[in-house]
N, C-alpha and C positions, 0 to 999 in steps of 0.2 A: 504494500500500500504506500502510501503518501506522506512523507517525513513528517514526522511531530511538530509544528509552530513552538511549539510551548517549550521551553528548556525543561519544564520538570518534567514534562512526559519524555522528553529525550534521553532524561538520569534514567530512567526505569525500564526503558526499550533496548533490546538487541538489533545492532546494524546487522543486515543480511549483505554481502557484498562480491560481485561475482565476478572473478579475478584470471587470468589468461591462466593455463598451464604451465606449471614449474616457475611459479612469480617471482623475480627476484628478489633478495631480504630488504633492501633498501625499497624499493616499491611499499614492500608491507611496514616498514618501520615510517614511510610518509604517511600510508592509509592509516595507520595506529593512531598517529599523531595529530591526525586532520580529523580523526571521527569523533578522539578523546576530548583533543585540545579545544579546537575549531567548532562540532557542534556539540560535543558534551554526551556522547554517548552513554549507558550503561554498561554495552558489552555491544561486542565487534566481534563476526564469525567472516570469513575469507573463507570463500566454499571455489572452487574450480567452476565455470561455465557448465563446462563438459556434464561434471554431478549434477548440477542443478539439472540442465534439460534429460539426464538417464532418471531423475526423481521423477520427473513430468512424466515421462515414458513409463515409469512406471507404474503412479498414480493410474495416469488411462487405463493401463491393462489390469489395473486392479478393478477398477469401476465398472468398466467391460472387456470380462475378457475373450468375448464374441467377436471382438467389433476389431482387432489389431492383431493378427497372428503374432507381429515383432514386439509390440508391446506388453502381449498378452505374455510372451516368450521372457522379458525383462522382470514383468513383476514374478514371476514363478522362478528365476533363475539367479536375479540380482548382478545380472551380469551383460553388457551390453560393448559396441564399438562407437561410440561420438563422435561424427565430424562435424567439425565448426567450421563451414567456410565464411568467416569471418571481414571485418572491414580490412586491418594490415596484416594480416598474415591467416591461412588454414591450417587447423589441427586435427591431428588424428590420435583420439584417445582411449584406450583400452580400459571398460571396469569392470573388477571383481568385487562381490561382496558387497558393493556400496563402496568401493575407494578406487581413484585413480592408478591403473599400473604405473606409478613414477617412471622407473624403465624405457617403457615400452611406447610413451607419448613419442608422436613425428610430427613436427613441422615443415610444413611450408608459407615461405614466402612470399605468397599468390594470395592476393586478396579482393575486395572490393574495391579496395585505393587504387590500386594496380590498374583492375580493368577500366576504371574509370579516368582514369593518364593515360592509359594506351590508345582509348575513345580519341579522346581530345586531340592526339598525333595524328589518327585516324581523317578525324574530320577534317581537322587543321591542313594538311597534306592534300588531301583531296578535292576539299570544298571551299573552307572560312573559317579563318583565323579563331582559334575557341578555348587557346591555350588558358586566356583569362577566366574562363567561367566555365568551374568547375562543377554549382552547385546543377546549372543548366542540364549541364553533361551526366551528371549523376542520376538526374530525372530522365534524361533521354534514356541509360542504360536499364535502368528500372521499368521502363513502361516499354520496351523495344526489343532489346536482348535476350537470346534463349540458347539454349544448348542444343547442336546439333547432336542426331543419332546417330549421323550417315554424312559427314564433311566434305568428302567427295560428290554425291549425289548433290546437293546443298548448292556446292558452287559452281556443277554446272547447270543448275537450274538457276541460281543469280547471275548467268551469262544469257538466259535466254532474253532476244530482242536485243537493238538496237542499244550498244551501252544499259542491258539490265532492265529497260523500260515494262519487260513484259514477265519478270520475275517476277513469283508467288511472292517471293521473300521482302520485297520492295513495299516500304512505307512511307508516309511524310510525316514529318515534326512540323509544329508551327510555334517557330520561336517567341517565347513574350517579347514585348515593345510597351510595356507600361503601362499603354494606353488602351491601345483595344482588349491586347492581350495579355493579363496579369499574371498568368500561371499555363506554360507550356502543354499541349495536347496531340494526339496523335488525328489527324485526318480520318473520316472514314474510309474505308475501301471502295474500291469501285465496283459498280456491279457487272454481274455478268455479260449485260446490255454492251456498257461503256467498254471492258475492256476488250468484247468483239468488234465492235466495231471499229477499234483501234487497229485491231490485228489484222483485220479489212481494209482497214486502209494501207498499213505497211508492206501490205503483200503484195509482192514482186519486186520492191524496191531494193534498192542496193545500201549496203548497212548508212555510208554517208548520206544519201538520198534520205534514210530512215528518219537518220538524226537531226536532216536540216529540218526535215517535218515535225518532227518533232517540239524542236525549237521555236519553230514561227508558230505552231499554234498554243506554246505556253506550256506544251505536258514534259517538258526534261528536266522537271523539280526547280524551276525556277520561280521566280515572282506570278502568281495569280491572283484574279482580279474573284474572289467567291461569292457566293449567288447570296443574298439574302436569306438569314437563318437566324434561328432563336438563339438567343444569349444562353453560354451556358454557365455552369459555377466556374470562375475563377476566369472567364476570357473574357468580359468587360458587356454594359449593354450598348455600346456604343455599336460593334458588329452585327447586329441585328436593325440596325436603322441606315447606318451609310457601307460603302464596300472602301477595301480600306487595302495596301499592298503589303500581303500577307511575307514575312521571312519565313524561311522555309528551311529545314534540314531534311532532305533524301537519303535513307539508310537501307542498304541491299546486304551484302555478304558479311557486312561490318557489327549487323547483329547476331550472327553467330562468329562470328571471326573473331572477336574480344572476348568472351567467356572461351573460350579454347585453349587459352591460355592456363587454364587453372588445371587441364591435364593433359596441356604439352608447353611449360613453362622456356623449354626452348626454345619457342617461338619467338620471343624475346631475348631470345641471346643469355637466359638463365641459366648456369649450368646445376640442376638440381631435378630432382624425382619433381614427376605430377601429384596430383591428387588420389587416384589410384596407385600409384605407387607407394603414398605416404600410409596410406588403411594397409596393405598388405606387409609393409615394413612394419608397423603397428602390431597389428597380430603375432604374424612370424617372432614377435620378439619376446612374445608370453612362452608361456609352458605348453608343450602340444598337446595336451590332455583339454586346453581352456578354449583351445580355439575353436572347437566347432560353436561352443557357448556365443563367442563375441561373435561370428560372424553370423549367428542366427539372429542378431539385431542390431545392424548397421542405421544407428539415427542419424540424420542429418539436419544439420542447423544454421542458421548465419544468414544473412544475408542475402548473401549469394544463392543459397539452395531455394530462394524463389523465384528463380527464373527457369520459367516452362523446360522439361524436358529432362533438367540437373540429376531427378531423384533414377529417372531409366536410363541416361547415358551412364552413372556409376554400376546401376545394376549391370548393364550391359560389359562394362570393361572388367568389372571383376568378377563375374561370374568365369572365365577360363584360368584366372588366377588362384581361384577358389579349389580346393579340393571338390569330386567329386558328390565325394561321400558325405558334405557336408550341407547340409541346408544354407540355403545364403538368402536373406530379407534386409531390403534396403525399402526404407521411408523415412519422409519425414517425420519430424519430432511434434511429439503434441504441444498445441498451444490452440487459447483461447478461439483467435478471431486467425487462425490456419497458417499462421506469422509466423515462418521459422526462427525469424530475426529474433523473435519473442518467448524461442522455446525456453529459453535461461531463466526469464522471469517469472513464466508461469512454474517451473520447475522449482524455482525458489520458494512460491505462494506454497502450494505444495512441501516443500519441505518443512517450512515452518509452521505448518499448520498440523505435520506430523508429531511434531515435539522432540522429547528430550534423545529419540531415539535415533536422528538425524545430525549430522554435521553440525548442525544450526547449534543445538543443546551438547555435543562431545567438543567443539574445538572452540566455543566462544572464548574470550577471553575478554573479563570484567574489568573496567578502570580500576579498580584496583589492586589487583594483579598486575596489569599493566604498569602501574605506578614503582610498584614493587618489584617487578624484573625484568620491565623494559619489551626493547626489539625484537629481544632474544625468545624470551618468554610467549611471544606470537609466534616467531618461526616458527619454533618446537610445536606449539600448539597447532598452528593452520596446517603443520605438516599430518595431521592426523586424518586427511582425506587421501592420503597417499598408501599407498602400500606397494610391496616388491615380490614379485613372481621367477 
């Protein structure tokens, strides 16, 4: 819930606080200090992301365990694979028992920040300058970008037509400008009408010929002049009364071309393991007795993991890295309003509403504890989510 106002209810409250994998002690000796000092906490628990959304996961599958084979698999086993595709970096984390394999955690360096810098080169290179506006670029990735299944197939269907014009994959952005438009949107599609009779017309022409058509009649993602249309939330009512020249961003291959990176970070000239790579380095690093467990509940979290497609292309690559003989279930991680980005926090609601027998009540550590033995005193304690395989 919603931090205390009140200082005395803050002395009598536990921070719940949900902190990357393997945190360094200085990180936690700021967080101690900021929660203590700063708002006056009672007690401060530092739980892993990771726990928290495997607590979520397993809440669900306690609730119903009809309704989530993988879920249902976590609350009866206590034991799960987390990945966080995360803002600056993904993790891959292994739990037994309710604790982090310490161990066995993999990182990578592929995040949301990432794909959203890469965007920007992207656009910048090809279109209009965008290196400035990053939060633009963030929203464009979020309502645009998806995972291909099939990357080959993908891009020679964003070859079809005249420079792309006639690729499935082809959408438009319409940039805010203030005025009309307040908050950035994607265009509708066209219908089936429109884009026959485009195809009618291009046919026989020669790809230049295509394009010069293209161009004089306005459809090569340039400035359009739009028909009169209802105001919608956040583009202004001003669009609905006069026609107005619309900015525009044209995205074809580029939305699936930027999430690719998160499992073939080579694309970028990284030299480091994908995202499939980092889960199976994960496992492989437990005890072989544990592994059919983790990989019968591969959650996924972050960010990232909500863009169309993320939760089958993982199933897809790891399923031949997969033993056999082992059941392999990938989904996302429970959360309220279907937010992976949010599995953490409902994972946390969740834990704390469990009680004493949770993270929450074993690793707190009370101001005055704190007082009495410091930095150190947290380490040791927050280290109580951790265990070794």
């Amino acid at each position: 819930g919603a931090m205390p106002r009140d200082a005395a209810a803050r002395a009598v409250s536990t921070l719940l606080v949900s902190v990357p994998p393997l945190d360094l002690p200085a990180c936690q000796a700021s967080l101690a200090s900021l929660a203590f000092k700063t708002f006056g906490f009672g007690a401060v628990a530092a739980v892993p992301a990771a726990l928290m959304s495997h607590y979520g996961a397993a809440a669900a599958g306690a609730r119903r365990p009809e309704g989530n084979a993988a879920f249902a698999h976590v609350a009866s086993t206590r034991c799960c694979l987390v990945v966080d595709a995360g803002f600056s970096a993904s993790h891959a984390s292994p739990i037994f028992g309710d604790r982090v394999v310490r161990t066995a955690v993999r990182r990578c360096a592929v995040g949301g920040k990432a794909l959203t810098n890469y965007m920007k080169e992207l656009i910048s290179y090809r279109a209009v300058n965008v290196m400035e506006e990053y939060f633009i670029i963030d929203d464009v990735k979020e309502k645009l970008c998806f995972v291909s299944e099939d990357v080959r197939e993908d891009l020679q269907l964003a070859k079809k037509g005249p420079a792309g014009r006639l690729s499935p994959h082809r959408r438009t952005y319409v940039l805010p400008d203030g005025v009309h438009v307040t908050r950035g949107y994607v265009k509708d599609l066209e219908s089936d009408e429109q884009r026959q009779r485009v195809e009618g017309a291009l046919a026989g022409l020669s790809e230049g010929e295509a394009a010069a058509a293209l161009a004089a009649a306005s459809l090569g993602g340039g400035t359009q002049q739009p028909q009169q249309q209802p105001s919608a939330p956040g583009r202004g009512g001003a669009a609905s009364k006069h026609a107005y020249d619309e900015q525009t961003l044209v995205l074809n291959n580029e939305r699936f071309a930027v999430p690719e990176i998160l499992f073939r970070p080579s694309d970028l000239g990284a030299p480091q393991a994908g995202l499939v790579d980092a889960v199976v380095q994960a496992a492989e690093a437990c005890h072989p007795d544990v592994q059919e467990l983790l990989y019968g509940a591969v959650i996924v979290t972050g960010g990232c993991a909500n863009m169309p497609g993320f939760v089958e292309r993982l199933q897809a690559e790891l399923r031949p890295r997969v033993p056999e003989r082992f059941e392999l279930r990938v989904c996302a991680a429970a959360s309220g309003g279907g937010d992976a980005a949010a599995a953490a926090w409902f994972g946390g609601v969740a834990m704390a509403a469990t009680g004493g027998g949770t993270p929450v009540g074993l690793v707190a550590v009370t101001q005055a504890e704190w007082q009495h033995g410091g930095a150190a005193l947290c380490e040791a304690r927050w280290a109580g989510c951790y265990c070794d395989l």
